[in-house]
Backbone as CSV, one residue per row, in Angstrom:
resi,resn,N_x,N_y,N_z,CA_x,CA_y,CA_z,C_x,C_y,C_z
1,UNK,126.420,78.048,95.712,126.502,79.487,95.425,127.500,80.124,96.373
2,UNK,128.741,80.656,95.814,129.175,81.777,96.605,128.668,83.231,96.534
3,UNK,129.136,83.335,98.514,128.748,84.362,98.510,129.505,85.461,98.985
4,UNK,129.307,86.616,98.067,130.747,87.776,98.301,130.258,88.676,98.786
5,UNK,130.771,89.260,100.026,130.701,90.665,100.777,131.248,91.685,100.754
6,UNK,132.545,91.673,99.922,133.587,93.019,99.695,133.455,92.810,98.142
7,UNK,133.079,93.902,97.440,133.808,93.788,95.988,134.763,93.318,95.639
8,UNK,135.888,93.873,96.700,137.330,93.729,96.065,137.874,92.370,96.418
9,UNK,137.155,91.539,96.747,136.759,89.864,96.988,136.266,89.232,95.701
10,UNK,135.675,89.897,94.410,135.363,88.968,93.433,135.913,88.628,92.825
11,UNK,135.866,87.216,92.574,137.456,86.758,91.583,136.994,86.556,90.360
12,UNK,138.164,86.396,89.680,138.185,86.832,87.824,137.488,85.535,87.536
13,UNK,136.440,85.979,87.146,135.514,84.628,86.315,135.774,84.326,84.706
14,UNK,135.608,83.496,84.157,135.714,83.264,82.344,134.279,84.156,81.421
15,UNK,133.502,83.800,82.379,132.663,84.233,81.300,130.781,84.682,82.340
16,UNK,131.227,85.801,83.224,129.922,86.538,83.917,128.701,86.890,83.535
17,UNK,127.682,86.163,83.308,126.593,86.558,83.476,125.651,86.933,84.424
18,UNK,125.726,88.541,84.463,124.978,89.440,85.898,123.600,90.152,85.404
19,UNK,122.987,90.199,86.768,122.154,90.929,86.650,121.841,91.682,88.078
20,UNK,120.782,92.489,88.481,121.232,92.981,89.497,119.810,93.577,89.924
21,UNK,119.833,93.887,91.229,118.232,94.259,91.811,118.114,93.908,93.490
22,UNK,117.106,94.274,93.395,117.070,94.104,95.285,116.387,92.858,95.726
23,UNK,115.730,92.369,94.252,114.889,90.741,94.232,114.486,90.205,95.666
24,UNK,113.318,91.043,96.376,112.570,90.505,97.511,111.512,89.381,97.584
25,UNK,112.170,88.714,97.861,110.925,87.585,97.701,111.447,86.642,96.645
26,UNK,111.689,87.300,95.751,112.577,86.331,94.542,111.058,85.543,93.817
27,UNK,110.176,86.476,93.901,109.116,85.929,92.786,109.288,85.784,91.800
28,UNK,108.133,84.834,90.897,108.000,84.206,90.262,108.696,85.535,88.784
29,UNK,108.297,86.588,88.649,108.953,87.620,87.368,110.360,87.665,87.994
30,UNK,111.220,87.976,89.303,112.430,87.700,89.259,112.868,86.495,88.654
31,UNK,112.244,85.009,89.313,112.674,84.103,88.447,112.850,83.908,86.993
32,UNK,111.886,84.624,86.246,112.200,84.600,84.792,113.606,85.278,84.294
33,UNK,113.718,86.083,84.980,115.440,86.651,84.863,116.683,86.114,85.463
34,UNK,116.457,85.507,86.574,117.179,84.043,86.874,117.575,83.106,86.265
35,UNK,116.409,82.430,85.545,116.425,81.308,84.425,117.413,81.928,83.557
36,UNK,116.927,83.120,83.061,117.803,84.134,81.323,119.225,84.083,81.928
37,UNK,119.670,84.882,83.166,120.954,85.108,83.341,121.557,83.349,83.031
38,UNK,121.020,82.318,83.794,121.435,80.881,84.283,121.370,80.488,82.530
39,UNK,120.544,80.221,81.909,120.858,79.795,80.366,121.721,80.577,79.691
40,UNK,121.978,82.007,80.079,123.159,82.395,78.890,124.647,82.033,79.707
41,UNK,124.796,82.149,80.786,125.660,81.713,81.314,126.243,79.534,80.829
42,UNK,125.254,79.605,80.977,125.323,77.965,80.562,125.569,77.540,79.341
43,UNK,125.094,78.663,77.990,125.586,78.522,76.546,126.653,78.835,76.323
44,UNK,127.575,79.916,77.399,129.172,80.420,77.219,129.909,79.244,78.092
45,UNK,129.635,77.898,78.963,130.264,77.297,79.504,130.909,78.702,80.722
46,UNK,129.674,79.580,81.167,130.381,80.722,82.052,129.649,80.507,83.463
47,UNK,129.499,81.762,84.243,128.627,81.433,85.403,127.803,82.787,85.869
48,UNK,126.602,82.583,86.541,125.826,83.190,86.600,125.937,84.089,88.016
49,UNK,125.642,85.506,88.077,125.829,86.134,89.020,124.520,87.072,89.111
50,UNK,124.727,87.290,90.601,123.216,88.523,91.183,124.080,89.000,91.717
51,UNK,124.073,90.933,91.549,124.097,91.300,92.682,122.846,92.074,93.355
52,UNK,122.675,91.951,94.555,121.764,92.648,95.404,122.427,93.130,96.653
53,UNK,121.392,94.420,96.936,121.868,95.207,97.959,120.586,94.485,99.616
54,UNK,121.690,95.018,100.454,121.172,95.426,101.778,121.909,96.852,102.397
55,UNK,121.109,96.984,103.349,119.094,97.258,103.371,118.544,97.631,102.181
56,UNK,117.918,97.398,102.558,116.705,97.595,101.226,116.814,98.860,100.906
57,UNK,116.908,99.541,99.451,117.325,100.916,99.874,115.606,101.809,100.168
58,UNK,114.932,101.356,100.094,113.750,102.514,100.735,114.245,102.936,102.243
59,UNK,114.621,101.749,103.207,114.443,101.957,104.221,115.945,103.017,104.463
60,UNK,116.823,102.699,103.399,118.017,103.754,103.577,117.666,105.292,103.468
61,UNK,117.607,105.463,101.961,116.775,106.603,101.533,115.500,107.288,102.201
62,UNK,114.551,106.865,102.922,113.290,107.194,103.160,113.116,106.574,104.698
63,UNK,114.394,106.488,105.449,114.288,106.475,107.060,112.643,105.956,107.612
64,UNK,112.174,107.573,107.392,110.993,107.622,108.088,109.886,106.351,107.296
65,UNK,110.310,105.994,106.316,109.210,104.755,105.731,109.351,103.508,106.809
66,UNK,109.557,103.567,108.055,109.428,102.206,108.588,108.280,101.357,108.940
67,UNK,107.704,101.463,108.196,106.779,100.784,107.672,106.484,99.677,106.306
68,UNK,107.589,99.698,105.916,108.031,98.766,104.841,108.145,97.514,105.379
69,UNK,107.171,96.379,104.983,107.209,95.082,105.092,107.990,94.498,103.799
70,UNK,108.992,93.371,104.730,109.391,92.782,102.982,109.319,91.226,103.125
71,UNK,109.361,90.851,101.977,109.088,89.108,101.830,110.273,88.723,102.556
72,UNK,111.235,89.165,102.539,112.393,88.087,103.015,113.581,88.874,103.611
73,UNK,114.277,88.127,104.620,114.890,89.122,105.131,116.505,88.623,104.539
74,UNK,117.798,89.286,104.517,118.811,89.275,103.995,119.596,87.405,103.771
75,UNK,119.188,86.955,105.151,119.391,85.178,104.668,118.504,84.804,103.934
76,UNK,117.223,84.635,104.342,116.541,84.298,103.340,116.444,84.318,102.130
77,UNK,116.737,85.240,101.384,116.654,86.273,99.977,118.045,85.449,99.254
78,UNK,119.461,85.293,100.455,120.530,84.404,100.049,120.145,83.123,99.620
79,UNK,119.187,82.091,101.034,118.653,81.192,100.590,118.158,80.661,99.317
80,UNK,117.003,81.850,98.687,116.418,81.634,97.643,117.059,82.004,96.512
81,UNK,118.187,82.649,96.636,119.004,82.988,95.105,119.748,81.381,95.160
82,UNK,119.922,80.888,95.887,120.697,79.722,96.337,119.717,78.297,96.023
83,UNK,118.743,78.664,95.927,117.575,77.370,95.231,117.512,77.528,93.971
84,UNK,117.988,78.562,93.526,117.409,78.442,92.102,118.514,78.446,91.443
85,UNK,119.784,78.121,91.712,120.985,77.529,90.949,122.169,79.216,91.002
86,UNK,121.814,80.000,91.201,122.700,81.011,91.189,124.097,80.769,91.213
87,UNK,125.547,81.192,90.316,126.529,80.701,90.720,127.406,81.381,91.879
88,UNK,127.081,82.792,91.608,127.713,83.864,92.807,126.977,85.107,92.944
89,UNK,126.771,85.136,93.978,126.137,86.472,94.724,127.010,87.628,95.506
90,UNK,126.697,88.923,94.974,127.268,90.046,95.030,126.172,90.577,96.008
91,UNK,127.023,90.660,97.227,125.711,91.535,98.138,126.571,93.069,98.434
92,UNK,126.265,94.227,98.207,126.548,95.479,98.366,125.858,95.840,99.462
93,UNK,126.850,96.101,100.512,125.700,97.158,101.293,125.406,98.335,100.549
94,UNK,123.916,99.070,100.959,123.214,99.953,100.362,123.928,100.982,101.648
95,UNK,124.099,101.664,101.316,124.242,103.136,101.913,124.259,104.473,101.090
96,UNK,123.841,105.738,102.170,123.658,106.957,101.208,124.569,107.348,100.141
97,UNK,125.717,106.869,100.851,126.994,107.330,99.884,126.683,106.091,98.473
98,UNK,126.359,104.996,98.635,125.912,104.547,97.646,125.535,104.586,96.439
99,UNK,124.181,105.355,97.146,122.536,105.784,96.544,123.303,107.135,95.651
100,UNK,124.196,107.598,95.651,125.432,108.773,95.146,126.005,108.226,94.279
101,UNK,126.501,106.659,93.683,127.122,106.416,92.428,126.123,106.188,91.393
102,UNK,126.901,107.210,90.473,126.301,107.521,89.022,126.247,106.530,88.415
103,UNK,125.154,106.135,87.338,124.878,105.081,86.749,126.318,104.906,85.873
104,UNK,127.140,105.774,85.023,128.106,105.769,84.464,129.195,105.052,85.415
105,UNK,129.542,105.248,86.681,130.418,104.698,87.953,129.854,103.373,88.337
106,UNK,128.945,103.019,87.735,128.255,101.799,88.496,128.546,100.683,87.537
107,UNK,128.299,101.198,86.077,129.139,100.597,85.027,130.052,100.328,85.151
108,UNK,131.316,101.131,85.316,132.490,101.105,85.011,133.071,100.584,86.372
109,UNK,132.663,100.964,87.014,133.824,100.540,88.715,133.054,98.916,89.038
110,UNK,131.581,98.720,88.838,131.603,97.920,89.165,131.033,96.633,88.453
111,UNK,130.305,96.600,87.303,129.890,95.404,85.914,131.214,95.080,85.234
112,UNK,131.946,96.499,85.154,133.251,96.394,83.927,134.742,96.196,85.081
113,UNK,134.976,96.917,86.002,136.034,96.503,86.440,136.243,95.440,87.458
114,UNK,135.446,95.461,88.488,134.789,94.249,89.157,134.647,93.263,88.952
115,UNK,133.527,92.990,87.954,132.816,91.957,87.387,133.673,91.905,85.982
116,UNK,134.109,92.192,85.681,134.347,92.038,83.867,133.215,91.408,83.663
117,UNK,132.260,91.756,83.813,130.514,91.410,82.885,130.591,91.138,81.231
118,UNK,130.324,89.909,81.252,130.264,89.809,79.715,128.777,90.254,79.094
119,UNK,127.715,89.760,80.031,126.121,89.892,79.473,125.639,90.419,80.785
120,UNK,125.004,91.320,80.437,124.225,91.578,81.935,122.184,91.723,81.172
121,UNK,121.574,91.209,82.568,120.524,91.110,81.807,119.626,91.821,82.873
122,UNK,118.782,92.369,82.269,117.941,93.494,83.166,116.472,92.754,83.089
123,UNK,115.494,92.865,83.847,114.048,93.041,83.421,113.451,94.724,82.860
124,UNK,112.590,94.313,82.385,111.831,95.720,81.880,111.524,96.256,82.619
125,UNK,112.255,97.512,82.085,112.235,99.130,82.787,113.164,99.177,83.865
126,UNK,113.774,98.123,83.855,114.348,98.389,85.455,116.003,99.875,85.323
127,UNK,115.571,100.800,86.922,116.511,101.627,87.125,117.551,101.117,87.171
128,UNK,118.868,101.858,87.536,119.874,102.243,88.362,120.782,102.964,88.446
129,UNK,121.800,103.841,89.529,122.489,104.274,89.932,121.728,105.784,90.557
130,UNK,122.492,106.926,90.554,121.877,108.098,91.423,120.374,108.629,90.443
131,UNK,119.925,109.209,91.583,118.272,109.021,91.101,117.876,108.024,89.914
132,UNK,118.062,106.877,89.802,117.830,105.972,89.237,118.040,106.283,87.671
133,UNK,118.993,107.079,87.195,118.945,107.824,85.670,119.666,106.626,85.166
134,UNK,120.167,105.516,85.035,120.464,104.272,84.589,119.294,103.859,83.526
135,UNK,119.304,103.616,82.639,118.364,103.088,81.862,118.828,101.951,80.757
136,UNK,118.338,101.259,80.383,118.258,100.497,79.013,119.028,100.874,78.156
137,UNK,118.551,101.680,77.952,119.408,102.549,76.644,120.897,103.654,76.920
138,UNK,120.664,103.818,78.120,121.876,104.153,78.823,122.945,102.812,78.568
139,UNK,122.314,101.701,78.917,123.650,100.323,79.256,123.799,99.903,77.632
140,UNK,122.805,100.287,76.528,123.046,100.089,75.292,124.132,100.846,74.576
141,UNK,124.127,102.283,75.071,124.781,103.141,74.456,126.623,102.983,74.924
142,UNK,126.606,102.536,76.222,127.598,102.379,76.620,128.415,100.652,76.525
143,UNK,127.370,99.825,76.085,127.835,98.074,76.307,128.535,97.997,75.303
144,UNK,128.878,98.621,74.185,130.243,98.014,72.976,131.207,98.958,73.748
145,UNK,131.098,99.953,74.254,132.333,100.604,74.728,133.213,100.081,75.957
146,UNK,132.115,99.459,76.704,133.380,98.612,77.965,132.832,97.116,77.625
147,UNK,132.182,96.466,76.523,132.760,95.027,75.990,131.918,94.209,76.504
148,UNK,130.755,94.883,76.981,129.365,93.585,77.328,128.496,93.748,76.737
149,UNK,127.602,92.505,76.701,126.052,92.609,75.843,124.881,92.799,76.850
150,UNK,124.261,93.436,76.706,122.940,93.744,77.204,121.496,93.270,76.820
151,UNK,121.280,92.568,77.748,119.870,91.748,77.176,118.710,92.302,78.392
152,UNK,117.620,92.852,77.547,116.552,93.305,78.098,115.452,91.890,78.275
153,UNK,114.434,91.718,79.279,113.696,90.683,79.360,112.269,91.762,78.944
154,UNK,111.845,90.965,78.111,110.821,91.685,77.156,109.615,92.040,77.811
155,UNK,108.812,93.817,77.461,108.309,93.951,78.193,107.246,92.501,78.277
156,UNK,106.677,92.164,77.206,105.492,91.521,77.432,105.356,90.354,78.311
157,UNK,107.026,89.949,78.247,107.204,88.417,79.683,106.784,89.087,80.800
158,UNK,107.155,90.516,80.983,107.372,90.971,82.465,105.692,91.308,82.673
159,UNK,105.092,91.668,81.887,103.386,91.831,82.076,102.709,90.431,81.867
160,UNK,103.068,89.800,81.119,102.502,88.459,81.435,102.884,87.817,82.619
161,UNK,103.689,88.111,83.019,103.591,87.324,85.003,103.117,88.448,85.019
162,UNK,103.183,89.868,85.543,102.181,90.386,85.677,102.072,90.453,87.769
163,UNK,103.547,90.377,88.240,103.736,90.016,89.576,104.633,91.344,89.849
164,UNK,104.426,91.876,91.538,105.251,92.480,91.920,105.587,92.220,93.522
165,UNK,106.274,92.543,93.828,106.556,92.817,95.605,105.623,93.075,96.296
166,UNK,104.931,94.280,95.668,104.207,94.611,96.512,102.621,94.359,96.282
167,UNK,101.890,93.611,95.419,101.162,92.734,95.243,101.266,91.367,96.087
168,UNK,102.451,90.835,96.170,102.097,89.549,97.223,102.110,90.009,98.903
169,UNK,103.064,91.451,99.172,102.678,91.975,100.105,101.045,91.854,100.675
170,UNK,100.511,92.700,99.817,99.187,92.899,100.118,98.126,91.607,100.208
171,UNK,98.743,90.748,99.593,97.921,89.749,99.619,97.887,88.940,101.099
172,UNK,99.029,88.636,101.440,99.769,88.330,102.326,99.146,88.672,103.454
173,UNK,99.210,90.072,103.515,98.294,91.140,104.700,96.739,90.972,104.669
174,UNK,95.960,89.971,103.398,94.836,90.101,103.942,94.696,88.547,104.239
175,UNK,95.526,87.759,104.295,95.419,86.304,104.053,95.024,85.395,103.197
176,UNK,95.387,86.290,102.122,95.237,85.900,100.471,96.236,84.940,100.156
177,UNK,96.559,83.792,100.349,97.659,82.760,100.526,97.595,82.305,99.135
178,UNK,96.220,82.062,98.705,96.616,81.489,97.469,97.208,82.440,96.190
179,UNK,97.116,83.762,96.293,97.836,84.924,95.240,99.011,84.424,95.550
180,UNK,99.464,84.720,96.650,100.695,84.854,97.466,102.030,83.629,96.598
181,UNK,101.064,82.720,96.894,101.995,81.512,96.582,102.025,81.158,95.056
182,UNK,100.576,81.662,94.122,100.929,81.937,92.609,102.219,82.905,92.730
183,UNK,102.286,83.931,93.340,103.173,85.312,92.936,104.574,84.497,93.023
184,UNK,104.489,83.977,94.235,106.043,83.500,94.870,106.188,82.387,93.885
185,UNK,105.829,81.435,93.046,105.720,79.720,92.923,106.381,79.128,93.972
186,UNK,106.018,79.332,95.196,106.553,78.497,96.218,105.560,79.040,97.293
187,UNK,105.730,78.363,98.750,104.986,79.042,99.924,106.024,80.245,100.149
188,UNK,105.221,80.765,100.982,105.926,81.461,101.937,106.073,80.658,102.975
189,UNK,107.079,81.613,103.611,108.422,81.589,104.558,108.641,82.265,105.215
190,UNK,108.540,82.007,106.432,108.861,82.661,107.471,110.053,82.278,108.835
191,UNK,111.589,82.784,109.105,112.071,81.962,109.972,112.377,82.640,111.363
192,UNK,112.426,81.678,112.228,112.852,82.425,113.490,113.256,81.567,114.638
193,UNK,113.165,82.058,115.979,113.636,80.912,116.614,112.413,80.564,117.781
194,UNK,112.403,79.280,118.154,111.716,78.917,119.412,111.741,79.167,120.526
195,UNK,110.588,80.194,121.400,111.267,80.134,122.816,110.004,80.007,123.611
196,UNK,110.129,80.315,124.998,108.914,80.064,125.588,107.471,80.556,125.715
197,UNK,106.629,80.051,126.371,105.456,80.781,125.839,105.076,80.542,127.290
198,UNK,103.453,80.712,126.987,103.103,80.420,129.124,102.318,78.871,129.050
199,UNK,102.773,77.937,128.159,102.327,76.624,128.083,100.862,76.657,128.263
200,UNK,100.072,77.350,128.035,98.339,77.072,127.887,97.952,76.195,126.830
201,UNK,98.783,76.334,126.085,98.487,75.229,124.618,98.079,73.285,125.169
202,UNK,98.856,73.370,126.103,99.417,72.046,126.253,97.971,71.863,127.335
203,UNK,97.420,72.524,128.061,96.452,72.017,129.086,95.533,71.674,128.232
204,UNK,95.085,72.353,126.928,93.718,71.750,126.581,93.723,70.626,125.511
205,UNK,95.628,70.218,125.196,95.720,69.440,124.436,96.526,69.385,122.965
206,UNK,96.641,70.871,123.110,97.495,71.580,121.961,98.591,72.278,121.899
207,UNK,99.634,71.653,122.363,100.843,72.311,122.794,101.344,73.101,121.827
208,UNK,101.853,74.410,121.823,102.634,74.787,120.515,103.751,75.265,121.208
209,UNK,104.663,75.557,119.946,105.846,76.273,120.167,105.387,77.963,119.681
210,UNK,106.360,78.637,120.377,106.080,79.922,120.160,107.798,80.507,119.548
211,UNK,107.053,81.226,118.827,108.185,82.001,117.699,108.242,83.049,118.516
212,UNK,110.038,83.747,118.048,109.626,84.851,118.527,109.432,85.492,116.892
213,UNK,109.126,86.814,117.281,108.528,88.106,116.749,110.390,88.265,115.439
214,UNK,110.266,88.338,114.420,110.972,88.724,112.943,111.503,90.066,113.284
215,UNK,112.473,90.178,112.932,112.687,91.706,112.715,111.616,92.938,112.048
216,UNK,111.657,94.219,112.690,110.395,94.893,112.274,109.912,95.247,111.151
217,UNK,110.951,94.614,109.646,110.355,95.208,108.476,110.154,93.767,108.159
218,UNK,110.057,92.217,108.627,109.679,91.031,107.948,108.171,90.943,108.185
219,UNK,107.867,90.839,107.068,106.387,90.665,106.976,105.468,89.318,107.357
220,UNK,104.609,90.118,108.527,104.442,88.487,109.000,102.546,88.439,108.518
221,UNK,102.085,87.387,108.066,100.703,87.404,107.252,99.878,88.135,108.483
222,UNK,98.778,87.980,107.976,97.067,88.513,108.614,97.048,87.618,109.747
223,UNK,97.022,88.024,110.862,95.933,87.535,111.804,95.100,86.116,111.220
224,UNK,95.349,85.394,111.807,94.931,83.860,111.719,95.115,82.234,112.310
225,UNK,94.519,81.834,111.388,95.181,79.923,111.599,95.474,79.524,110.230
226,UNK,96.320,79.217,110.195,97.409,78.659,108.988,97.586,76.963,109.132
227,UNK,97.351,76.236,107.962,98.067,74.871,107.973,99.350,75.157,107.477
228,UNK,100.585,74.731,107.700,101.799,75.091,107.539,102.840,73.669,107.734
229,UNK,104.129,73.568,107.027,104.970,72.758,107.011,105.841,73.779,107.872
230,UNK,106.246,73.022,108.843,107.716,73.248,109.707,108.544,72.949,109.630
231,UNK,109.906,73.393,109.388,111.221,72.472,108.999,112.003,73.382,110.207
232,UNK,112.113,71.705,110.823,113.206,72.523,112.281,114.515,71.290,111.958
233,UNK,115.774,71.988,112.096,117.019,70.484,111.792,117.542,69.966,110.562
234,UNK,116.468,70.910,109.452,116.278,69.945,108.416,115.212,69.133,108.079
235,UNK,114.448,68.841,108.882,113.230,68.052,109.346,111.886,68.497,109.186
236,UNK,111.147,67.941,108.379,109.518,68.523,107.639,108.507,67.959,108.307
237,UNK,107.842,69.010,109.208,106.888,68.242,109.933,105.301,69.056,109.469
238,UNK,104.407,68.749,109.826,103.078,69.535,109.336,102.571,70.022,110.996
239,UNK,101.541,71.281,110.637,101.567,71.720,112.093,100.368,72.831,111.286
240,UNK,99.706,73.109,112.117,99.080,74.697,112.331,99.205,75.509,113.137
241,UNK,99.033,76.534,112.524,99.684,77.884,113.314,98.660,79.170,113.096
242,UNK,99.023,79.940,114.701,97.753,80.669,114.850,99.229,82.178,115.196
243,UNK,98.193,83.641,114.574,99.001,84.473,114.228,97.932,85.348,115.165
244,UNK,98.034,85.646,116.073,97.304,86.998,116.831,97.176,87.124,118.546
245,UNK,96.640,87.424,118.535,96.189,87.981,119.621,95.945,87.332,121.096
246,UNK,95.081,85.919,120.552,95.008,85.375,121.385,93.401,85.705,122.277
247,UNK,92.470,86.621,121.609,91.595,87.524,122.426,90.923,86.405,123.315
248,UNK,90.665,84.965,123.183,89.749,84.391,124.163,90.611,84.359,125.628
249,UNK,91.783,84.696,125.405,92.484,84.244,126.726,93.181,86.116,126.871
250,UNK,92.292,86.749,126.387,92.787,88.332,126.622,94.251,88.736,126.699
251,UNK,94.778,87.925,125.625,95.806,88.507,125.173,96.379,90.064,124.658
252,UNK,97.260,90.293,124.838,97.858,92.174,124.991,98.954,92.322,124.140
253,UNK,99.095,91.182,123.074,100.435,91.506,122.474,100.085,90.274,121.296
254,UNK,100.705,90.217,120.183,101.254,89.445,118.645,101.554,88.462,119.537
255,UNK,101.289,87.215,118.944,101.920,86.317,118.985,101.834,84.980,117.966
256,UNK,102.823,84.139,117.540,103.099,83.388,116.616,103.413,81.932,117.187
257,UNK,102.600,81.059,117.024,102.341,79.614,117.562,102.028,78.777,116.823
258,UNK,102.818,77.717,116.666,102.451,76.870,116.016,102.359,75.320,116.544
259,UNK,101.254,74.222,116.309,101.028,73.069,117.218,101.648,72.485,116.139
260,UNK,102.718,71.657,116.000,103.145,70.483,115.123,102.421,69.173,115.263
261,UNK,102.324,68.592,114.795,101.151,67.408,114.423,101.754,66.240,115.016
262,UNK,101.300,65.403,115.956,101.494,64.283,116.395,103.473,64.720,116.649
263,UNK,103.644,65.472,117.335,104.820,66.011,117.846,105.261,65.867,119.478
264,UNK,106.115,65.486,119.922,106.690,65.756,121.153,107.951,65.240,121.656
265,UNK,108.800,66.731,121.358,110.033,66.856,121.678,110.454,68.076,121.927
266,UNK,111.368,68.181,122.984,112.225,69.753,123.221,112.839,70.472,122.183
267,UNK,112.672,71.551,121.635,112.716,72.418,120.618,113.150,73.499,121.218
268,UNK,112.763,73.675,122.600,113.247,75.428,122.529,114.790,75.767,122.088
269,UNK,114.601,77.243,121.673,116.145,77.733,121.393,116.530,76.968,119.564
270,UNK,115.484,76.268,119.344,116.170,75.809,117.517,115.442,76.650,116.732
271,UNK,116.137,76.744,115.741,115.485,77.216,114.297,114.497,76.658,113.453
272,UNK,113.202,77.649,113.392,112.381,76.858,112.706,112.042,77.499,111.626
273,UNK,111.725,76.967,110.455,111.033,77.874,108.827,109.243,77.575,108.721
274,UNK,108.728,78.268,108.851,107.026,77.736,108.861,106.654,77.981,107.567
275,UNK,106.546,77.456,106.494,106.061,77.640,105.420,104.614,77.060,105.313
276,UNK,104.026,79.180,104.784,102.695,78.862,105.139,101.643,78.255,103.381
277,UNK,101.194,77.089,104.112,100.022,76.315,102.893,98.957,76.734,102.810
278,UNK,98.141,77.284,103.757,96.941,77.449,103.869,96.490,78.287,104.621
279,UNK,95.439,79.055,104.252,94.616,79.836,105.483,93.728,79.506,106.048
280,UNK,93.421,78.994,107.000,91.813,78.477,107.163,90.812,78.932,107.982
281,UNK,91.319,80.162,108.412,90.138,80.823,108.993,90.730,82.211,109.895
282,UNK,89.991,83.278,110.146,90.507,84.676,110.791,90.432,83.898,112.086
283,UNK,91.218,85.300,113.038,91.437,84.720,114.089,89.623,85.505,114.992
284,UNK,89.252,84.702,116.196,88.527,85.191,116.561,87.945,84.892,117.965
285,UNK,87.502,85.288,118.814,87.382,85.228,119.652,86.223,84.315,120.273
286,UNK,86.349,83.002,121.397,85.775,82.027,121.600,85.013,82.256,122.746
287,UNK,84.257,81.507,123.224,83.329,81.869,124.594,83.856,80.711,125.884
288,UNK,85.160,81.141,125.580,86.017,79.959,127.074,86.886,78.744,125.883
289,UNK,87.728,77.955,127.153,88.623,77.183,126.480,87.870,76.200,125.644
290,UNK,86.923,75.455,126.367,86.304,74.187,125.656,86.123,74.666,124.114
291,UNK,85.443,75.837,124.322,84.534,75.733,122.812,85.876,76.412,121.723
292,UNK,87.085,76.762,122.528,88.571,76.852,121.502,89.109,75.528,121.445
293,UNK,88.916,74.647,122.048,89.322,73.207,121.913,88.500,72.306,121.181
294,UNK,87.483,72.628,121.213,86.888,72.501,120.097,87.057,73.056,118.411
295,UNK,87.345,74.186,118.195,87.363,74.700,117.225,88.655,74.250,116.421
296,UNK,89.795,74.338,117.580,91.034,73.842,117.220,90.960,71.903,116.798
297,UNK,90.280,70.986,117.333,89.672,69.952,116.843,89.127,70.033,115.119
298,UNK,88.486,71.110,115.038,87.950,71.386,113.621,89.378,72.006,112.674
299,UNK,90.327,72.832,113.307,91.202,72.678,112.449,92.587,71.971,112.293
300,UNK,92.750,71.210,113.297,93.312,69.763,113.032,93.056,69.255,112.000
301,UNK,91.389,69.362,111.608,91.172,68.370,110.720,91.135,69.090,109.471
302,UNK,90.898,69.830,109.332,91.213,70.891,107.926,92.816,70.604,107.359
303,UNK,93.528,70.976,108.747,95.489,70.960,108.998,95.369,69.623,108.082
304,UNK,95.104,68.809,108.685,95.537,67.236,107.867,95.177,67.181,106.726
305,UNK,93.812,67.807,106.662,93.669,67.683,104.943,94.128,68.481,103.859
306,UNK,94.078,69.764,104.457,95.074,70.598,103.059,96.261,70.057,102.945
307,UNK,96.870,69.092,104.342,98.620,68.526,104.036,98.203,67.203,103.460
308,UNK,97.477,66.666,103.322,96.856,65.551,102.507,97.953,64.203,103.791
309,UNK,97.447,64.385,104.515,98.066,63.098,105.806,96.870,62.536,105.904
């Protein structure tokens, strides 16, 4: 997949099939419009295009919303348009002056002169351009006049997944893993880098690595212990991972740890992806180390079995 950062960087394709959205998370109802753009592209011998914006435009538009958690942050979101066969990606920065081109200007400057868009394919209902007055029937009324076809994805596909953003959000937030990962058809994902911690893990037998902390709108799950696959290098290892507090050892701050399984090697400073499998229990507070070394014993053994080792 290429990937383009200036408009005036997209080169003249044969035969564009676009579609366009802020696709967070790139769930399972984005994917159905993925597949549509990728098969009509594939019946014209043409190629398939997304564009999506950064930042997200809530957080442009609506500043004070910082409180917006999102599935994935701007690589990531690349990543996953990039798994699912995408041929080129259009990333726009979002800005106010932006959020200001008319759905008519958005057409024309950028599907028709830009893109020479042959098919562009929308999901149901979806907006765009200033106050979102872009519609369906807007891109109908106008698609024989600048020379593309317009294909709507029917409402009833889009209610039969029956998925949104902010549904796996919430799920996410209560440690609802298994919605989460119907919504997504994949785990979640989370990436960041390794750095130090105050090595307590390692005295009672359970060394972990410590993440740091995501940027403040990546959404990081509920408070817990997670069985989870780690991919550090390229490299798939199984591990559990604990998301809080820390309260038996009176912890004062978030923190994100994960023990990799029959592991030992120097990691700090690499990149790791924790893709979470499982939830297996809230986080909670123990009566001293033993009886957390213990507990962590009990989910070792859970860890191994939801990874089926």
């Amino acid at each position: 997949m290429e990937v383009i950062r200036n408009i005036a960087d997209f080169p003249q394709l044969s035969y564009p099939v676009v579609t366009s959205g802020t696709f967070d998370g790139v769930h399972v109802g984005h994917q159905k419009i993925l597949q549509r753009v990728i098969e009509r592209a594939k019946q014209n011998n043409g190629q398939s295009v997304v564009i999506t914006y950064w930042p997200h435009p809530r957080l442009v538009l609506f500043p004070e919303d910082n409180d917006l958690k999102l599935l994935s942050t701007i690589e990531e979101r690349i990543e996953q348009l990039r798994s699912y066969g995408i041929d080129y990606l259009l990333l726009i920065p979002f800005t106010k002056e932006f959020s200001r081109t008319s759905s008519r200007s958005f057409i024309k400057d950028i599907l028709v002169k830009a893109l020479h868009t042959k098919v562009l394919v929308i999901g149901y209902d979806h907006r765009f351009g200033k106050n979102r007055e872009g519609s369906f029937e807007h891109l109908m009324a106008h698609s024989s006049k600048y020379g593309f076809e317009v294909e709507e994805i029917p409402r009833e596909d889009v209610e039969d997944v029956g998925v949104s953003s902010t549904k796996i959000r919430k799920a996410l937030e209560s440690g609802d893993l298994e919605t989460a990962t119907s919504y997504l058809g994949r785990y979640y994902t989370l990436t960041s880098t390794i750095v130090e911690g105050n090595k307590l893990g390692r005295t009672i037998g359970y060394p972990t690595a410590n993440l740091a902390l995501p940027g403040p709108n990546k959404l990081i799950p509920a408070n817990g212990v997670y069985a989870v696959w780690a991919t550090i290098a390229g490299e798939r290892h199984p591990g559990m991972m604990n998301i809080g507090m820390r309260p038996t050892v009176d912890g004062t701050h978030l923190t994100l740890e994960v023990n990799l399984l029959n592991f030992n090697r120097d990691i700090y400073g690499q990149t790791v992806t924790v893709a979470f499998v499982a939830h297996l229990r809230h986080e909670e507070k123990f009566n001293g180390l033993d009886a957390l070394k213990a507990q962590l014993a009990k989910d070792k053994e859970a860890t191994a079995r939801v990874l089926g080792l």
